[in-house]
KETOR-814427 format. One record per residue (C-alpha): residue number from 1; z, x, y; residue in three letters. Coordinates in Angstrom, 1 decimal. Example, Ala and Ser with C-alpha at 12.3 -4.5 7.8 and 13.67 -1.06 7.14 Angstrom:
% residues 2
{r 1,{7.8,12.3,-4.5},'ala'}
{r 2,{7.1,13.7,-1.1},'ser'}
END
This chain:
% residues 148
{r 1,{21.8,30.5,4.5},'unk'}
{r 2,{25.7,30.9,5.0},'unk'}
{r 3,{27.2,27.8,4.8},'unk'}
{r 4,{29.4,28.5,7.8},'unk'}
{r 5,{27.4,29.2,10.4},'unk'}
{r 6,{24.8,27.2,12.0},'unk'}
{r 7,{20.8,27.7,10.8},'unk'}
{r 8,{18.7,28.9,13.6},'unk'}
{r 9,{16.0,26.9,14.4},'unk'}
{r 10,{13.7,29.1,12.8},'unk'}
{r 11,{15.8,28.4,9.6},'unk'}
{r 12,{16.3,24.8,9.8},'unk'}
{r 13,{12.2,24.4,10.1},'unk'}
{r 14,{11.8,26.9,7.5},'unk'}
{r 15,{14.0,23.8,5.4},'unk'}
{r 16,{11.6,21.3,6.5},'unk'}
{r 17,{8.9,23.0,5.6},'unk'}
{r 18,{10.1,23.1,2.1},'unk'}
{r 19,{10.5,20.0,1.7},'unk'}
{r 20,{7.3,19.5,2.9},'unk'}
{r 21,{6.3,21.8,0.7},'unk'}
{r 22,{7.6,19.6,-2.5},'unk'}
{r 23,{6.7,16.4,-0.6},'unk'}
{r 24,{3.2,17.4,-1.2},'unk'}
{r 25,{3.3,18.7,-4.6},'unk'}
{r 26,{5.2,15.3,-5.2},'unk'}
{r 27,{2.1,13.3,-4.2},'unk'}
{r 28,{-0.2,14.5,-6.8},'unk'}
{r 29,{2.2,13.1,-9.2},'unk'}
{r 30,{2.4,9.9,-7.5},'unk'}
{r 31,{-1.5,8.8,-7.1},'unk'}
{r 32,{-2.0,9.9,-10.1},'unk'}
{r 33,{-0.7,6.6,-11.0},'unk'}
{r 34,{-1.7,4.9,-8.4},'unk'}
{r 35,{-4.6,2.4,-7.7},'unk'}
{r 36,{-6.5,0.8,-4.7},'unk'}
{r 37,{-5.3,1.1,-1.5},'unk'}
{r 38,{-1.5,2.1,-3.0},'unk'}
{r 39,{-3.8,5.3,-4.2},'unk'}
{r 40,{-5.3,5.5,-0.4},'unk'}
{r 41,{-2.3,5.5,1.2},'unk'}
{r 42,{-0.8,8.8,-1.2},'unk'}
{r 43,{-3.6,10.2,-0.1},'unk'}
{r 44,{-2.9,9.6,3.6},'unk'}
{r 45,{0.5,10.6,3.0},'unk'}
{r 46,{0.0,13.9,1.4},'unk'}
{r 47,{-2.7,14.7,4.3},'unk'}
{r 48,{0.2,14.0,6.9},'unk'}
{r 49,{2.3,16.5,4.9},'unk'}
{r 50,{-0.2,18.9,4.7},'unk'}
{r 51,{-1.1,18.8,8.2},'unk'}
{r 52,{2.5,19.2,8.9},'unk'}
{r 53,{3.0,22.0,6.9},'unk'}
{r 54,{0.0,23.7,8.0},'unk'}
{r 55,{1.6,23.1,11.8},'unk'}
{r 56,{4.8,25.0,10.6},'unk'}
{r 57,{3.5,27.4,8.7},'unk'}
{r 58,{1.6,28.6,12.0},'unk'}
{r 59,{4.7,28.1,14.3},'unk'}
{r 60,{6.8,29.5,12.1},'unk'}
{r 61,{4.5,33.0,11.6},'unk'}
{r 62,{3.9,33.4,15.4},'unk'}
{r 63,{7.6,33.5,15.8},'unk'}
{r 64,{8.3,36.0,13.5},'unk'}
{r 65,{10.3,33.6,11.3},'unk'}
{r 66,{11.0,33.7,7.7},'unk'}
{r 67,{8.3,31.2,5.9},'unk'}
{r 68,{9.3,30.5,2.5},'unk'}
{r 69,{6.7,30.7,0.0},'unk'}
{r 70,{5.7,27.4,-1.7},'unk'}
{r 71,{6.4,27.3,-5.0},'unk'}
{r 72,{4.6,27.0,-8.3},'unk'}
{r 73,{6.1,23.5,-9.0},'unk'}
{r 74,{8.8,21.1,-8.3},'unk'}
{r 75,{11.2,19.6,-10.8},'unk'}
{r 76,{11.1,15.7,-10.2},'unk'}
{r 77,{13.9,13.8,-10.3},'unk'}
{r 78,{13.0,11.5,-13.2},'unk'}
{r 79,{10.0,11.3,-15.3},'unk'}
{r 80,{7.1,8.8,-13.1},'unk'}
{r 81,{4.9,7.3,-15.8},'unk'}
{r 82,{3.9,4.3,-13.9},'unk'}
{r 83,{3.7,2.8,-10.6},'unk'}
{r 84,{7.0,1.6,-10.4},'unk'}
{r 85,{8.1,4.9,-11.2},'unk'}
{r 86,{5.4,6.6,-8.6},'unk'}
{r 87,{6.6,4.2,-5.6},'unk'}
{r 88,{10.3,5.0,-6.2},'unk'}
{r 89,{9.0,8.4,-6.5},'unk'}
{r 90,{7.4,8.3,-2.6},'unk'}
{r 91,{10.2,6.0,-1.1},'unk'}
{r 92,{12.6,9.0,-2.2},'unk'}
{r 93,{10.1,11.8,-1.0},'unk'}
{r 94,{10.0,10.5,2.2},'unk'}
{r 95,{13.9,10.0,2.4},'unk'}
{r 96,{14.3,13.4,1.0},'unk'}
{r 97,{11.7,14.6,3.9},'unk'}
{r 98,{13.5,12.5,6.6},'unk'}
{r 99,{16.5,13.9,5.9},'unk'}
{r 100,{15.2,17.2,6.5},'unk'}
{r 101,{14.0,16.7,9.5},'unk'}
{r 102,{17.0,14.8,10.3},'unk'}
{r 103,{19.0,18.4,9.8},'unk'}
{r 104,{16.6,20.0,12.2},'unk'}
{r 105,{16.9,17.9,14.9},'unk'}
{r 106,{20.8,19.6,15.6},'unk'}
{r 107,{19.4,22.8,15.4},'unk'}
{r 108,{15.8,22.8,17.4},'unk'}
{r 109,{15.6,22.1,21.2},'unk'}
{r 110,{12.1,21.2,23.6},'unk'}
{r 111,{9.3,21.2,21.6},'unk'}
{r 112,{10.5,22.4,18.5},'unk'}
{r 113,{13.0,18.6,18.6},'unk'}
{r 114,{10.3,16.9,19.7},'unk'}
{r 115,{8.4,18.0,16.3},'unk'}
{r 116,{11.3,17.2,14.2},'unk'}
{r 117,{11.5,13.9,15.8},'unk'}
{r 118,{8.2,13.2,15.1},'unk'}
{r 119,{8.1,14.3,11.5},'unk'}
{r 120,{11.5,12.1,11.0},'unk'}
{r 121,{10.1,8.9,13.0},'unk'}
{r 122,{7.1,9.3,10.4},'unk'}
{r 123,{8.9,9.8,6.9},'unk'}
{r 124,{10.9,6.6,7.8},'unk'}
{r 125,{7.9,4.9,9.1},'unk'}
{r 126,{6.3,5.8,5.3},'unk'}
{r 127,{9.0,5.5,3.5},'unk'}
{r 128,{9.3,1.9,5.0},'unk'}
{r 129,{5.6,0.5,4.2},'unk'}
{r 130,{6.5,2.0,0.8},'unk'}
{r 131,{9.5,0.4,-0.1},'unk'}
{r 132,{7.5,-2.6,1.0},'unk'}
{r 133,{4.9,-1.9,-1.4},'unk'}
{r 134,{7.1,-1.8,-4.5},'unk'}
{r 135,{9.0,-4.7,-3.2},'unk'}
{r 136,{12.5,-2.9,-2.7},'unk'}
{r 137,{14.6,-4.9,0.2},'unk'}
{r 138,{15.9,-4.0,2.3},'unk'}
{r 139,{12.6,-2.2,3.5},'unk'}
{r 140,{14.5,-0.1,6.3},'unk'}
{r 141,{17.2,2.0,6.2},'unk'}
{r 142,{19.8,1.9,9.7},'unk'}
{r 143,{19.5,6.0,9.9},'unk'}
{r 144,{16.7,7.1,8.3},'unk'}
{r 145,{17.3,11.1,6.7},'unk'}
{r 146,{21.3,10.5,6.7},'unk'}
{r 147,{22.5,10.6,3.4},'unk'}
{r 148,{23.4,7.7,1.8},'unk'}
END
């Protein structure tokens, strides 16, 4: 992408879909160490992801867009061997996500914002009930997907 000019909105889904792709490679990291219904609800959460990416994946291909190819893995962050480490883990895939879809939202109009809307209002809504579940406060954020 050339840094000074606007992404299309082809491009700037093709970017969410990235990091949708990584949000769901992500998420077989985190129930791994996961229990009960913390271990339910990474499996929700990658089957939203995966639904979304599926969604893009189609949109994107009908309109002749470039679709990136998932990759083989993802390099995390910091090492997650335990549940503290897998709930900081989804709080910051979810942000990372959001922030994403944040991006697109300048760059898409009609149905295509009303998507990215959607996908942000949901990675914030997550992210939220996550930070919840390890017991971070504040649980929300003012501007979910804006950078800290």
């Amino acid at each position: 992408m050339n840094p000074t000019k606007s992404p299309s909105p082809a491009q700037a889904l093709a970017d969410a879909l990235a990091a949708e792709y990584a949000a769901i490679w992500a998420y077989g990291v985190i129930g791994v160490h996961l229990t009960g219904a913390a271990r339910t609800a990474a499996r929700a959460a990658e089957a939203a992801h995966r639904s979304r990416r599926d969604a893009l994946l189609l949109q994107l291909a009908e309109g002749s867009g470039q679709v990136p190819a998932d990759r083989a893995g993802y390099a995390l962050p910091y090492p997650v061997t335990d549940r503290a480490g897998a709930l900081r883990l989804a709080v910051e895939i979810e942000e990372r996500t959001a922030g994403h879809w944040r991006a697109a939202l300048a760059h898409t109009s009609g149905v295509e914002r009303n998507t990215a809307l959607a996908a942000l209002t949901d990675c914030a809504l997550r992210a939220t009930r996550w930070r919840r579940t390890a017991g971070v406060t504040p649980v929300t954020v003012p501007f979910p997907g804006r950078p800290a």
